[in-house]
N, C-alpha and C positions, 0 to 999 in steps of 0.2 A: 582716537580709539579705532580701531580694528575694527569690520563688519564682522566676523565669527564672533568677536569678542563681544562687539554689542546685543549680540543676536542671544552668547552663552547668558551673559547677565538678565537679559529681559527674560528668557525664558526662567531662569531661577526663580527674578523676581514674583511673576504671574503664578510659575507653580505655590510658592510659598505662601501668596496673597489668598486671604480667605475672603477675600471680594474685587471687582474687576479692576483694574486698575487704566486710568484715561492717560493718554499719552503726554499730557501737560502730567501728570504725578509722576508718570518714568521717566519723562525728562529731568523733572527738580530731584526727584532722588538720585539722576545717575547725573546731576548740574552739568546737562545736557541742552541747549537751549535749541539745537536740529532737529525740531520736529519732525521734516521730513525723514531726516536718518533714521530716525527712531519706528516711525509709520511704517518704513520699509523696510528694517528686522522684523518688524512684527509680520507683517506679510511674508515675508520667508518664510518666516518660525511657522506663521500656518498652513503657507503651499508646502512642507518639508514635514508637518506631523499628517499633511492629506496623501504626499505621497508615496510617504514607506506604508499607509496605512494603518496606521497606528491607533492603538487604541486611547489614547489621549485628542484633545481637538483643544486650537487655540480660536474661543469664542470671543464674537465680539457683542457683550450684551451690557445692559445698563450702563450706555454711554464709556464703555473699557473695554479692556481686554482681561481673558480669566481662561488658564488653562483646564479643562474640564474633560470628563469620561464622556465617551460616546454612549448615549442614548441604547446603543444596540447591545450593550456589554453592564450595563444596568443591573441584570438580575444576578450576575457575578457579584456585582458591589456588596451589595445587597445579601448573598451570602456571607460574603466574606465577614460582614460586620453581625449578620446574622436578627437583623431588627430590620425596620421598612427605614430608607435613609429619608423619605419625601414624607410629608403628610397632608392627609386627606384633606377635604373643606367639601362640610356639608352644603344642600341646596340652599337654606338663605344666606349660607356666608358668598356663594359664590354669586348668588345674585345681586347681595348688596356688594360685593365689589366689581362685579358689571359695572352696575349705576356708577359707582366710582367714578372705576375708568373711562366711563365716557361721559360723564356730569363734572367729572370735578374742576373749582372745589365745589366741593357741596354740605350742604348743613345735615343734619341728623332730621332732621322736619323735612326735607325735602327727599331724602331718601325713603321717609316713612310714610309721604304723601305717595311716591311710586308704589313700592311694596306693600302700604295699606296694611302694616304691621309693624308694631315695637323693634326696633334694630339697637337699642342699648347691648345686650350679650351681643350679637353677634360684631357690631363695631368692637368691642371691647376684645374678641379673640384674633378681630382681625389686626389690632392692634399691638396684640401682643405677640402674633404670628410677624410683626413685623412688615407686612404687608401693604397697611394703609400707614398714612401719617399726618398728625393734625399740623395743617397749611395756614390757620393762622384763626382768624376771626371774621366774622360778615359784620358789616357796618349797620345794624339791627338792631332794635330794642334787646337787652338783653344778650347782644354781642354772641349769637352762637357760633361753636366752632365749624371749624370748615376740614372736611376729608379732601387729602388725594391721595394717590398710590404713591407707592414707597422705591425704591432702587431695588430693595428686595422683590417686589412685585412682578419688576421687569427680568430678575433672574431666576425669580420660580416657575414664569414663563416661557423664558429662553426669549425675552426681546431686546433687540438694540435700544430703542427708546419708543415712545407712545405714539407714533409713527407708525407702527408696521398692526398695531391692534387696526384688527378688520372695520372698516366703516361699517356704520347698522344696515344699509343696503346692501352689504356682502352677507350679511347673517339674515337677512329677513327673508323667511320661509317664501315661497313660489307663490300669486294669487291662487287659488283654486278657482278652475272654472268649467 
């Protein structure tokens, strides 16, 4: 297969894909087994939408790739559709998926031991926002379940994977002295 040729198909596939797609998936779909070939359309495809400037961007987040609007042209979208395209997350959903991201997995009892308050509603939206994901069960009387973050989580943040979330020593406010 042809480099443009490869490069047209990936790009189709990532626009079309309503989530990112990892280079082992665009291989088996295009029974492509050159990962390398395939890594390096896709780096084209993203030096080539960075350098006409475009208002499209090939992201590499939640372990794939996903052609995606720039950030800067946001409030366009947003017209155009005429509704908020993102949504909000109040103070304890965002805290209890702090804990998450940097506890998990973790049990409901132990996020509640942080927080020092009831997180049933708030696990529950987070769960339905797709967000969090129950990771299995703790080995426990009574076997509670266990949160992590979701694939989603890493694309409503714009992260590659759980890697790039700041260490608590990047977030932790200055001594006062």
């Amino acid at each position: 297969m042809e480099k443009e040729e490869l490069k047209s198909i990936i790009e189709c596939l990532l626009f079309f894909s309503d989530k990112p797609l990892s280079i082992e998936k665009l291989a088996e779909i295009m029974e492509n087994d050159n990962f390398d070939q395939i890594k390096e359309a896709v780096e084209d495809l993203q030096k080539e939408y960075e350098l006409r400037n475009s208002g499209l961007q090939v992201l590499n987040i939640a372990q794939g790739y996903q052609i995606c609007t720039r950030g800067e042209f946001s409030s366009w979208v947003r017209k155009l559709y005429k509704a908020q395209t993102t949504f909000q997350l109040s103070l304890p959903a965002l805290e209890t998926l702090s804990i998450i991201a940097y506890k998990q997995p973790v049990t409901r009892g132990e996020i509640e031991k942080i927080r020092g308050v009831d997180t049933s509603y708030v696990l529950r939206t987070l769960l339905e926002k797709k967000l969090i994901r129950i990771s299995g069960r703790k080995k426990l009387p009574g076997r509670p379940i266990l949160y992590a973050t979701s694939q989603d989580f890493l694309r409503y943040f714009g992260l590659k994977d759980l890697s790039e979330i700041p260490s608590l020593e990047e977030i932790k406010p200055p001594a006062s002295g």
